[in-house]
SEFILO-282550 format. One line per 3 residues: number of its first residue (from 1); for each residue x, y, z of C-alpha. Coordinates in steps of 0.25 Angstrom, whole numbers, always signed. Each point is the difference from the previous one (the first is absolute). Example, Ala and Ser with C-alpha at 12.3 -4.5 7.8 and 13.67 -1.06 7.14 Angstrom:
<rs>
1) +49 -18 +31 | +6 +14 -2;
</rs>
This chain:
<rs>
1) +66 -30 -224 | +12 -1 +8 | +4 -12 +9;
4) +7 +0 +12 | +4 -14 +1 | +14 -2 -6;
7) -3 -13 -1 | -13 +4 -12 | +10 +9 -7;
10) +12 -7 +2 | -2 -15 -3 | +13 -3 +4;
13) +0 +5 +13 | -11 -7 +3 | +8 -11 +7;
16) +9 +11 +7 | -13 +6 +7 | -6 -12 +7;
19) +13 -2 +5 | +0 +13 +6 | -11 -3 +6;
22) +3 -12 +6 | +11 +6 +5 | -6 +12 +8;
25) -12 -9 +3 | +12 -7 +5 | +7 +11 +7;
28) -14 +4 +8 | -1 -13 +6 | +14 +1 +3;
31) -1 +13 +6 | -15 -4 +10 | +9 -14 +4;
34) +13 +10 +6 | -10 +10 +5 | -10 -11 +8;
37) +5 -12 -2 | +16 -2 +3 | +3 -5 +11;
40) +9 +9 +9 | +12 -1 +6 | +1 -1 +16;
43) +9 +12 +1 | -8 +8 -9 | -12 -1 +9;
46) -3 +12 +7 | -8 -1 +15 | -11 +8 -5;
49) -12 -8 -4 | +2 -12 -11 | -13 +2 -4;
52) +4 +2 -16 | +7 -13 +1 | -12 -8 +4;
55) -9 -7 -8 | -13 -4 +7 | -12 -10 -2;
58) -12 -1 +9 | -7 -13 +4 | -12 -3 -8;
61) -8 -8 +11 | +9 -13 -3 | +12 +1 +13;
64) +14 -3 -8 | +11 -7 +6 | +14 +5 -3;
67) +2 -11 -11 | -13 +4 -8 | +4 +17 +2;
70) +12 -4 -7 | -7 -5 -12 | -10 +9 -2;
73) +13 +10 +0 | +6 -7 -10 | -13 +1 -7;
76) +0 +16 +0 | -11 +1 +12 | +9 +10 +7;
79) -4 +14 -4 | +12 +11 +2 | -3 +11 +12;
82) -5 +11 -4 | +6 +8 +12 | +11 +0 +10;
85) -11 -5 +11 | -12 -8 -8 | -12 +0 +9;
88) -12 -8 -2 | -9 +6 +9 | -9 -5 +13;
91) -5 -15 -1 | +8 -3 -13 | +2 -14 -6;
94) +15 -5 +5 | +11 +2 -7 | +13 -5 -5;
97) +13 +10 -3 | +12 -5 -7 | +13 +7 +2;
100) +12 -5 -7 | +15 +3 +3 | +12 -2 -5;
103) +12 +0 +9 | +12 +2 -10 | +10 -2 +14;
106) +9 -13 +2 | -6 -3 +14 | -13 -1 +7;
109) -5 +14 +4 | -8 +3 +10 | -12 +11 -2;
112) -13 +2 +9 | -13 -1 -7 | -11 +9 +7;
115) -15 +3 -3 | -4 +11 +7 | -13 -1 +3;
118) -3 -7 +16 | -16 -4 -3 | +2 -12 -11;
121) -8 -13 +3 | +10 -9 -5 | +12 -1 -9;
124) +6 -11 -6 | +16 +3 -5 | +9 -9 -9;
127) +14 +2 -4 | +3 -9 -12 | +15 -1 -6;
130) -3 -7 -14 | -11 -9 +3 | +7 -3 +14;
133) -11 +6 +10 | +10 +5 +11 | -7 +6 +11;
136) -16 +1 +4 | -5 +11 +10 | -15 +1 +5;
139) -4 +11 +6 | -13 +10 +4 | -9 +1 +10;
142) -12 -10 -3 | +8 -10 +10 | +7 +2 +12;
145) +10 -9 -2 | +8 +6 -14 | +10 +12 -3;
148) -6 +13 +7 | +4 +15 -6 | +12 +8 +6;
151) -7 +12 +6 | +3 +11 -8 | +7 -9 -12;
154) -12 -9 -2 | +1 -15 -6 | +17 -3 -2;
157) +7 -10 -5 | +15 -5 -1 | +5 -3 -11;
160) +11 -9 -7 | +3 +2 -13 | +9 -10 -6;
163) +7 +6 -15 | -9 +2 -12 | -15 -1 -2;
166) -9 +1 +12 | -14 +0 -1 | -9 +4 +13;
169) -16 -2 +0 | -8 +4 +10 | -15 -3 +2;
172) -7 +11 +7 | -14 -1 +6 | -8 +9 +10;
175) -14 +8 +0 | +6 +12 +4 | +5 +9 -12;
178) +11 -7 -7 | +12 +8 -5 | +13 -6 -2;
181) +12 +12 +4 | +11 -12 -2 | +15 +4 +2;
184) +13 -8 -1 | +9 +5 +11 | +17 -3 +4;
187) +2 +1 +14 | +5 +14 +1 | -12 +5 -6;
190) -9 -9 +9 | +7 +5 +12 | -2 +14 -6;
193) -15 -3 -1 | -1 -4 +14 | +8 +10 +7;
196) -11 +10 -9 | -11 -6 +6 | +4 -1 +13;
199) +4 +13 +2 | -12 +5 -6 | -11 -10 +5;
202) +7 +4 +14 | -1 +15 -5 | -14 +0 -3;
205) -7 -11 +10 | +8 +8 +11 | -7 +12 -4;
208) -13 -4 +0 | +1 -8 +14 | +6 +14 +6;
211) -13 +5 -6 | -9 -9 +4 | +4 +2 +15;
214) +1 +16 +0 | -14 -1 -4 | -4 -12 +11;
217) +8 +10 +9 | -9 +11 -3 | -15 -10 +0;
220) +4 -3 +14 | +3 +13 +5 | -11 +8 -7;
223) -10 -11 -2 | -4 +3 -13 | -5 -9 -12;
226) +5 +5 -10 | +17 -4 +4 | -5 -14 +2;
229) -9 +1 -13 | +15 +5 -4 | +7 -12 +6;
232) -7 -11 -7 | +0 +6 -13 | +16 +0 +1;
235) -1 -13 +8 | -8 -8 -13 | +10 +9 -10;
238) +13 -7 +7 | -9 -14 +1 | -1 +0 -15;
241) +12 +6 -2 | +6 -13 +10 | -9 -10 -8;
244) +5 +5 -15 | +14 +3 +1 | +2 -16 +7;
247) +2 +3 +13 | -13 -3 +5 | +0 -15 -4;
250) +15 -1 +1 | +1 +3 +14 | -14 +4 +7;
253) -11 -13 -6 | +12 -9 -7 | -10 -13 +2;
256) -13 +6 -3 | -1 -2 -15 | -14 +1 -1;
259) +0 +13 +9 | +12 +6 -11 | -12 -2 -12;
262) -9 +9 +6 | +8 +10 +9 | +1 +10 -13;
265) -15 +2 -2 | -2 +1 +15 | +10 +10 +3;
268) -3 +8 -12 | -14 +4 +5 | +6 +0 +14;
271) +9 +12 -6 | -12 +7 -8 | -10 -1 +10;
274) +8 +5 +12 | +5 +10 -9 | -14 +6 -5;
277) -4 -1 +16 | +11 +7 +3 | -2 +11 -9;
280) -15 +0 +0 | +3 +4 +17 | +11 +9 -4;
283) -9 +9 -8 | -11 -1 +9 | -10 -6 -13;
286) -10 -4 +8 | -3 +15 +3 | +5 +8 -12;
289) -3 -10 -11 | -9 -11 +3 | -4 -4 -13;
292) +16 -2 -3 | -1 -7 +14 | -10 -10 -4;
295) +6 -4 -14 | +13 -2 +7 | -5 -10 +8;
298) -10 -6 -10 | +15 -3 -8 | +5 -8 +13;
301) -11 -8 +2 | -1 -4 -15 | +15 -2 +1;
304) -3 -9 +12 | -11 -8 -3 | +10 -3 -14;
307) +12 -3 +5 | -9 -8 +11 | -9 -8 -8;
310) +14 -2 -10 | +8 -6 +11 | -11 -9 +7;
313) -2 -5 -14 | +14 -4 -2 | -1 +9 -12;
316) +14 +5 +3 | +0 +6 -15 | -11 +9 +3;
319) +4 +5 +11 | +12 +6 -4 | -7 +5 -12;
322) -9 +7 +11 | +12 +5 +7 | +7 +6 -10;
325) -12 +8 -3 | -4 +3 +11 | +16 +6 +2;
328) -1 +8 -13 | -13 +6 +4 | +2 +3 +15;
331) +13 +7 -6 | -9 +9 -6 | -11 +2 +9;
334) +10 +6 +9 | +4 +10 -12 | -14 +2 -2;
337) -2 +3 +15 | +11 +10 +1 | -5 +7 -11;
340) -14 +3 +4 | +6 +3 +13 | +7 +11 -5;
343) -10 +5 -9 | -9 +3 +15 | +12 +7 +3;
346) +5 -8 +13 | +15 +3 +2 | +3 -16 +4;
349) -4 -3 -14 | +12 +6 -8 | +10 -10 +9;
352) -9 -12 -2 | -2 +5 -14 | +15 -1 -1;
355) +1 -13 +8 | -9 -7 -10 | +5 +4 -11;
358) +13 -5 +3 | -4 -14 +6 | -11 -2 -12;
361) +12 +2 -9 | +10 -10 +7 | -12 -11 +3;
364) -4 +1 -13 | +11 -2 -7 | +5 -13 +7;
367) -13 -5 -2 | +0 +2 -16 | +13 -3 -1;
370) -1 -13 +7 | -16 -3 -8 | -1 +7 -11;
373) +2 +14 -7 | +14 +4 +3 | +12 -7 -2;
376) +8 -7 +11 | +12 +6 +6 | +6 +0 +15;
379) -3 +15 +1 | -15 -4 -3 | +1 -11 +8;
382) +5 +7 +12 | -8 +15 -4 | -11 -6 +10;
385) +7 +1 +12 | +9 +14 -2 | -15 +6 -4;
388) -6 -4 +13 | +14 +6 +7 | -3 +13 -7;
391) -14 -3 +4 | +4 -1 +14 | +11 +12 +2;
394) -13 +9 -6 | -12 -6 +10 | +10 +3 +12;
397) -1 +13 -4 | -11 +3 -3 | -3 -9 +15;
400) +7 +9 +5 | -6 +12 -9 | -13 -6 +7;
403) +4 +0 +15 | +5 +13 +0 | -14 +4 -5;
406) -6 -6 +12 | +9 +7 +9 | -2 +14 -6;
409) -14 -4 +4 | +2 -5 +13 | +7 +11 +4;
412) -11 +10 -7 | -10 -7 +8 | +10 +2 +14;
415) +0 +15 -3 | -14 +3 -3 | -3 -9 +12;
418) +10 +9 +8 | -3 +14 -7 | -9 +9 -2;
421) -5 +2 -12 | -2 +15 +0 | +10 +7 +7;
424) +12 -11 -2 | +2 +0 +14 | -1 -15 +10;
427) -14 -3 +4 | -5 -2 +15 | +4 -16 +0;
430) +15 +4 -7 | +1 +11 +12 | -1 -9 +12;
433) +9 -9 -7 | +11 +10 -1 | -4 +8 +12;
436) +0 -13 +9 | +15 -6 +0 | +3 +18 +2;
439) -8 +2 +13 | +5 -14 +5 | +13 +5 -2;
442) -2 +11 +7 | -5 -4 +10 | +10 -13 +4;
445) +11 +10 -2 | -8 +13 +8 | +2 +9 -13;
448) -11 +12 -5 | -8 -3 -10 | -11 +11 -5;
451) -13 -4 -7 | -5 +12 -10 | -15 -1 -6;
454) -4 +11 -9 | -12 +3 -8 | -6 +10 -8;
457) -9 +12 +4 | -13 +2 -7 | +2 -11 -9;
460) -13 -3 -2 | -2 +16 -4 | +11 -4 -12;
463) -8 -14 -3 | -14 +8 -2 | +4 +12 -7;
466) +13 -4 -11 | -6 -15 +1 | +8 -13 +3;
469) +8 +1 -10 | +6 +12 +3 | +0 -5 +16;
472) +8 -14 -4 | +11 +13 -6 | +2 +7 +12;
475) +2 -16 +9 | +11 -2 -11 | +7 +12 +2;
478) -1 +1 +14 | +4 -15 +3 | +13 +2 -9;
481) +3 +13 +6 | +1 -10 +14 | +6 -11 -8;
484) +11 +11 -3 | +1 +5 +12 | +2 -14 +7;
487) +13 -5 +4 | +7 -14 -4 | -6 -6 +12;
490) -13 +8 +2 | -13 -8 -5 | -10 +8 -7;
493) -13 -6 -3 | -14 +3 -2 | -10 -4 +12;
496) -13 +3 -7 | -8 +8 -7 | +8 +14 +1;
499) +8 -3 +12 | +15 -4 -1;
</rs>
């Protein structure tokens, strides 16, 4: 038999091959500590996402202080991040990040540390040089009186960074889903980041309120549910939208801390609800799918009553949890809805079709991006809002698509209620309409006016011998060779029975 171990034919070798493979055992590790373990240098940080820089350790029920975190680092507790944005779902233990940097310049540098995310309960941040800890932030929304979020930017804080090694942890804690999207920013870039999110913030909220008041514009005018089922729907949208982006508790509730916990649940089933009434009175369920109608609202009141029963438990937890679902599957129930619509072969179902496709797919890609499924970036993050402005653009016409419907039928209703039927001609009541403001005229200004009735002789001979059939023919015929014969300001019409 052969061997392939030089070391079994070789005796000799036999101390050359376990240094070799000492060596690239050696190497390996070598290679894992430069790939997830070296610490970077400040300049070589980009500002996208440090998640492959952080190493991460959640809580075991026991709350550390900064001093016991340290030493359960040192002790290899911190696992590395397995993506560019680690997230640890809805109501995870808190947790403790670990970035290290190394600033390889002569002088203090100046950098901004941001976490985008506006919805944390609390976050502790310590700046240690050495073993000197140099600054200490605390921030979240579980007290009114510490650090609240940027709108738009989230939580950020400014950082000094004396030359070499600096070691930042961060203690992060809330029930809502926790994801750290954690970037180290100069000030050109942060100035950058803000001028984007103004612009498009303004861009986009701007939008929705224009929106919002064409359709309240048209409630008022025409009185009908369905543009103010359409304006709360957008109304909760830009509430929730407010809430997560920061600028809800930032600006609007800045000292209601207890409000802030539970505004996200709450406005979530205030978004799904008005948006399944909305479209349960757009399509008119109630009369062409009733069964569809009454699943609809069998999932509000269960997404009610959970949400409910969660909040008045202080079980903040849950009712986020609730919320989510009920998001995800309101999302689809709105797909579902279009669909069968389409399938009984309604024309305002293709652009609620295409509506919900298009809002399902934004709202529920923020919402796994931000809980669980997809992985985080800021076009996730943002996908929500663009899907309901392409959600919006497509319901204002197919509004409009709706009310031109209702005027074709108005005015349908106006010419049958004006014409007759048969012959085409006006009716008696449409005659004395015309003929009224003519015969006035005439007579205020002392002018001729000649009245000419006409009927058919023998038609009662044509009705019994050819049949009714053939006697509607010959009041067609005759009652467009008058039409022809009329002048642009004659009025012909048909008095009754065969007289015109």
């Amino acid at each position: 038999m052969f061997s392939l171990n030089p070391s079994c034919a070789y005796p000799h070798l036999r101390g050359s091959a376990a240094i070799c493979r000492w060596l690239a055992v050696a190497f390996l590790l070598a290679f894992a500590v430069m790939a997830r373990g070296s610490t970077p240098n400040l300049d070589d940080l980009s500002n996208d996402t440090l998640g492959r820089w952080l190493s991460v350790m959640p809580e075991n029920g026991v709350i550390l202080d900064i001093d016991e975190a340290r030493r359960m680092q040192a002790m290899g507790a911190f696992q590395a991040a397995t993506s560019t944005v680690p997230k640890f779902g809805i109501g995870a233990p808190p947790l403790w990040v670990h970035l290290q940097v190394n600033n390889t310049a002569r002088i203090t540098t100046e950098r901004r540390l941001q976490l985008e995310v506006s919805w944390l309960d609390r976050i502790d941040v310590y700046h240690l040089h050495g073993h000197e800890l140099l600054e200490r932030w605390r921030a979240g929304d579980r007290e009114p009186n510490l650090q609240h979020p940027l709108p738009g930017l989230g939580y950020v804080f400014d950082l000094l960074l004396p030359p070499g090694v600096n070691d930042l942890y961060l203690r992060i804690e809330t029930l809502d889903p926790l994801l750290v999207p954690l970037r180290l920013l100069d000030e050109l870039s942060a100035e950058t980041l803000q001028r984007q999110y103004d612009y498009g913030y303004g861009l986009f909220y701007g939008f929705l309120l224009a929106l919002i008041a064409y359709n309240a514009m048209l409630c008022v005018g025409l009185r009908e549910r369905g543009y103010l089922d359409y304006v709360l729907y957008l109304g909760s949208f830009l509430l929730l939208h407010v809430a997560y982006s920061g600028h809800g508790y930032s600006s609007l509730w800045p000292q209601h801390s207890l409000a802030q916990q539970y505004v996200f649940p709450l406005l979530m089933l205030a978004f799904g609800c008005s948006g399944l009434r909305f479209a349960s009175g757009f399509l008119e369920l109630r009369l062409h799918a009733p069964n569809t109608h009454r699943i609809i609202h069998a999932l509000m009141a269960l997404a009610i009553f959970g949400i409910t029963l969660a909040t008045a438990a202080g079980r903040q937890q849950h009712a986020v949890l609730v919320a989510f679902l009920f998001v995800l599957a309101f999302s689809l129930a709105k797909v579902w809805i279009g669909v069968s619509t389409v399938q009984h072969g309604r024309d305002a179902g293709w652009y609620f079709l295409s509506a919900a496709v298009a809002a399902m797919a934004g709202v529920a890609t923020t919402a796994l991006a931000v809980w669980h499924g997809l992985p985080y970036s800021a076009p996730a993050f943002h996908a929500a809002g663009w899907g309901i402005v392409i959600e919006g653009i497509l319901f204002a016409l197919a509004l409009a698509y709706r009310m031109r419907q209702y005027q074709q039928a108005r005015q349908q209703a106006e010419a049958l209620a004006r014409i007759d039927p048969l012959t085409g001609l006006l009716n008696r009541r449409a005659f004395i309409e015309q003929a009224m403001p003519l015969w006035n005229n005439a007579r205020r200004n002392d002018r001729p006016l000649a009245v000419l009735m006409t009927d058919i002789d023998h038609f009662k001979e044509v009705n019994d011998t050819y049949g009714h059939a053939v006697g509607d023919e010959v009041l067609t015929a005759i009652s467009r060779l008058l039409a022809d014969a009329c002048r642009g300001s004659d009025v012909a019409a048909r008095w009754g029975g065969e007289e015109n």
